[in-house]
N, C-alpha and C positions, 0 to 999 in steps of 0.2 A: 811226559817224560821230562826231568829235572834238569837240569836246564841251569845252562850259565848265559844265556846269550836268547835272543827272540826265540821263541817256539821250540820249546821243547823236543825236543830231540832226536833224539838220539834213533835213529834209525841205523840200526845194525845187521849188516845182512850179508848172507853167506852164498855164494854160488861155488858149488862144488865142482871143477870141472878136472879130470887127470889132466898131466904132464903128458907128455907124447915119449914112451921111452925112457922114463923116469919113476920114480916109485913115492914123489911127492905127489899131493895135490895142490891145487890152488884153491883160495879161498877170499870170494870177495866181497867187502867186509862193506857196508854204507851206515858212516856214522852222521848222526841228522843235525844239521846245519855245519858250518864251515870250521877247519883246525881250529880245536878246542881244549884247554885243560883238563874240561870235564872227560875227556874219554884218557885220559893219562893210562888207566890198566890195560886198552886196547894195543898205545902206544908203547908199555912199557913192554910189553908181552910178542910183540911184533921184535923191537930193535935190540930187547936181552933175548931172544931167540927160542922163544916157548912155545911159536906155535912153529917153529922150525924143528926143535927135539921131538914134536905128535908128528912129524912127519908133512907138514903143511906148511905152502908159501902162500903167504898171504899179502894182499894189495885194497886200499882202504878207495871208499867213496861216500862221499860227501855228500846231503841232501835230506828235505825232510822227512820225516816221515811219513805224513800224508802220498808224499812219492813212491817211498818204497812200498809201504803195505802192499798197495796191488800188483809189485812184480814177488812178492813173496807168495800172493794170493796165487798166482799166478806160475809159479812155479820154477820164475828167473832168479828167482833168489832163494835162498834156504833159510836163512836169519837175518831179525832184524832186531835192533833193540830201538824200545821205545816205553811209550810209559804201560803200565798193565794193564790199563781201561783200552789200550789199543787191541790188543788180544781180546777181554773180554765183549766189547762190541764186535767183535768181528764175529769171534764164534757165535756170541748170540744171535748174528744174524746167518747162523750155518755155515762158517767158514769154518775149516781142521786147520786149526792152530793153539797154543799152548803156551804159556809164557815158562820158560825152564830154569832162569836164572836170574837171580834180583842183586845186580851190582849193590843198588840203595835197598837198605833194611830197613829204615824208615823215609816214608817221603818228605822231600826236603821242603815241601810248601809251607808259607806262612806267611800270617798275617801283619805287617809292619806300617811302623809311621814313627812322625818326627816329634808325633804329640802323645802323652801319656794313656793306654792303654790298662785295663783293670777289668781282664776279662771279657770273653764273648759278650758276654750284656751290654757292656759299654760301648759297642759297635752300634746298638740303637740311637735313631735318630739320624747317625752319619752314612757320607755315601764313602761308600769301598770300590775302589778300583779293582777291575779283574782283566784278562787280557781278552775275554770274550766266554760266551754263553758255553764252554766246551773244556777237554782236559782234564787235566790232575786238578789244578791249581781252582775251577769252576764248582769241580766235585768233593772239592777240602771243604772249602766256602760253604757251602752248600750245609754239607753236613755241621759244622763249626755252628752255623744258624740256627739250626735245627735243634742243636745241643741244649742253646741257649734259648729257647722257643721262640725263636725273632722269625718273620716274614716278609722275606724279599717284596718290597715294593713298598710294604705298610709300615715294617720298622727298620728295613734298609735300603738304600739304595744301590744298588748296583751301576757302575757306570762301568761300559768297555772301553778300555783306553789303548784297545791293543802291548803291545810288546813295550811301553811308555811309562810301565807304574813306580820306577825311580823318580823320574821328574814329573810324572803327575804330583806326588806326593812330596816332592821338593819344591815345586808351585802353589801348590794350596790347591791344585783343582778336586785333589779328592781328599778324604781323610787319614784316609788308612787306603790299603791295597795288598793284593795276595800277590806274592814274591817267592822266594828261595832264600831258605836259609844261609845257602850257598853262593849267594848270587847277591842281590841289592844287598841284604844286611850287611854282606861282608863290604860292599861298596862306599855304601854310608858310616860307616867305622872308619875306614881309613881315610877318609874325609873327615875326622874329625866331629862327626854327627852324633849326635844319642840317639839309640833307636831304642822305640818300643814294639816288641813280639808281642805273636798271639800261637801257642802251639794248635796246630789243626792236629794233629798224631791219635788225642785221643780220643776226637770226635771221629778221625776216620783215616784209624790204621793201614791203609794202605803200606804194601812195600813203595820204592821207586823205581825210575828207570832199568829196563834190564832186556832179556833176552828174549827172543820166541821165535818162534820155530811152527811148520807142518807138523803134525802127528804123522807121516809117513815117516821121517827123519827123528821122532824117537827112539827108536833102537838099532841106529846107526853106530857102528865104534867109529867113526869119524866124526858127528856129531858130538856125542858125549869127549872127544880129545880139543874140538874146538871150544867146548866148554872150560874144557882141565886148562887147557892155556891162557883162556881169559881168565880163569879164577888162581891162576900162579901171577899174571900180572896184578890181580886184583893186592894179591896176597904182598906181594912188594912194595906196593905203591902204601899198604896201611904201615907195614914194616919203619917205611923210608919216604915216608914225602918229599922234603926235599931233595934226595939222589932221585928220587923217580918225574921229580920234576924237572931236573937236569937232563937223565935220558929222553922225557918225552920231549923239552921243549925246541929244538931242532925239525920238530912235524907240526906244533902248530904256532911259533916262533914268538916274537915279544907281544903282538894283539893280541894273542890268543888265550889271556888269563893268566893269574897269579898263582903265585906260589900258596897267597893268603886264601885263594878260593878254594888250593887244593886240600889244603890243612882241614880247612871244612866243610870239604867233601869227605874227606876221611872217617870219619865218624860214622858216619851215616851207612859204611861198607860192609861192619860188623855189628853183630850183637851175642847175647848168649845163646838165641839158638842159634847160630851159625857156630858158633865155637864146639857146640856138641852134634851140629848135624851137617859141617863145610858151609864153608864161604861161599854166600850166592845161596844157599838154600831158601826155601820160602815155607815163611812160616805160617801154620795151618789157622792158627789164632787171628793172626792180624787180617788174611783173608776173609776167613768168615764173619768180622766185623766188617770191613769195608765193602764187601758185596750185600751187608745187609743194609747197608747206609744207601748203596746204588739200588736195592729193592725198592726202601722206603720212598726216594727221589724217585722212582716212576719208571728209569730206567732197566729195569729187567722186573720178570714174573715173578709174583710172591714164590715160595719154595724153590727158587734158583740153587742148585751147590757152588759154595768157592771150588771146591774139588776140580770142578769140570773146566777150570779155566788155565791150571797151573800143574806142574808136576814136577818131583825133586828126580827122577831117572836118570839124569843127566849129570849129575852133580856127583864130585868124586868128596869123600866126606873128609880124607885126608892128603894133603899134599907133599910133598916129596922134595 
């Protein structure tokens, strides 16, 4: 999950409970790790009152997602968002769950340093910093290598440096390291830095960060409206970044990220299938290449479907 801040994410999750004598619900929300810019659509959508017009009060908690999964597993919660390899391990290993909504169109991983970069190839020889054997950011890597026909151990090195790959790579301890485009690069620019990228995108389309849910809670109209509220915030925050970084930042206050991080998170919200299929939609294409990138890596059975891991039901295709 993408990630402004150590560990990706974004854990979002819904516990449905009525109102006692009221004809709202409640709904509660656990976004993964602590008030963040990154979740601005959550906040913009909460305090301009969107998930209040569906008919829903909602109240936000904070924590990893490693945390939440198994109260979602579990049935204390209804959604979580987090990155979509969360969902697809899970089901793979027989859990009913579904990823229903991709905040990120493309994921925002990539490969960054302070020294001149010239293509996957050029990562031979040098060691790359990653945050650990695991995630988005492991599984970009991963495939990126692959692309380039390089071999972790033999033509790269891999070091884990934990949640540390800004100042590994401002140190010299590693070469390069996998980051967010969203996140160090923006850090290192406004520090006056030159940075060199490496796009993973086309080694391995993945969406990013987003939504998931039970499959009991697919054909819920409460579901599908907690949906429509996140994607009315989503829809503001591309509109308006700065006013929507105004409304959110009273929830996750001056720590909690820039204005410069949200500008480029934005991009990453839409693209052209969303524009002809809603905001949040997922797209069939980039699926079925990054589950074939997780085939090849050993992680799931040859003949796996993307299908089985993702569904647009949820997804209203126009907004209002």
């Amino acid at each position: 999950m993408t990630r402004i801040k150590p560990a990706l994410l974004l854990g979002f999750a819904v516990t449905f409970a009525s109102c006692a004598g009221a004809q709202t619900r409640t709904v509660n929300i656990g976004l993964g790790y602590l008030p963040n810019v990154q979740f601005t659509p959550f906040y913009v959508a909460d305090r301009l009152g969107y998930f209040k017009a569906e008919g829903i009060t909602v109240k936000f908690q904070h924590g990893y997602v490693s945390e939440l999964m198994p109260l979602l597993l579990s049935g204390r919660l209804d959604f979580v968002v987090g990155d979509p390899e969360d969902a697809v391990f899970a089901r793979n290993q027989g859990r009913d769950v579904k990823y229903v909504l991709a905040m990120y169109q493309k994921n925002p991983v990539t490969v960054f340093s302070t020294r001149p970069l010239s293509g996957a190839a050029s990562l031979k020889g040098k060691t790359l910093g990653i945050p650990g054997p695991f995630g988005s950011s492991y599984h970009a890597v991963k495939a990126l290598l692959d692309s380039a026909k390089l071999t972790e151990g033999r033509d790269v090195k891999l070091a884990s440096v934990g949640f540390t790959q800004l100042d590994a790579v401002r140190a010299g301890r590693v070469d390069a390291a996998a980051g967010y485009v969203n996140n160090e690069v923006v850090q290192l620019r406004a520090a006056g830095q030159r940075v060199y990228t490496l796009d993973t995108t086309a080694a391995y389309p993945m969406v990013g960060v987003g939504m998931i849910t039970r499959d009991q809670n697919l054909k819920s109209d409460l579901a599908r409206r907690v949906v429509r509220a996140s994607q009315r915030g989503m829809k503001f925050t591309i509109a308006s970044p700065a006013q929507a970084f105004k409304v959110a930042q009273p929830v996750f206050g001056a720590g909690g990220g820039t204005l410069d991080i949200l500008k480029a998170s934005v991009p990453l919200m839409s693209s052209a299938y969303t524009a002809q299929n809603g905001l949040g939609a997922n797209n069939p294409a980039a699926w079925d290449k990054a589950i074939a990138a997780l085939v090849k890596q050993g992680h799931l059975r040859a003949g796996t479907k993307a299908s089985a891991f993702y569904t647009n039901a949820l997804i209203t295709r126009t907004l209002k």
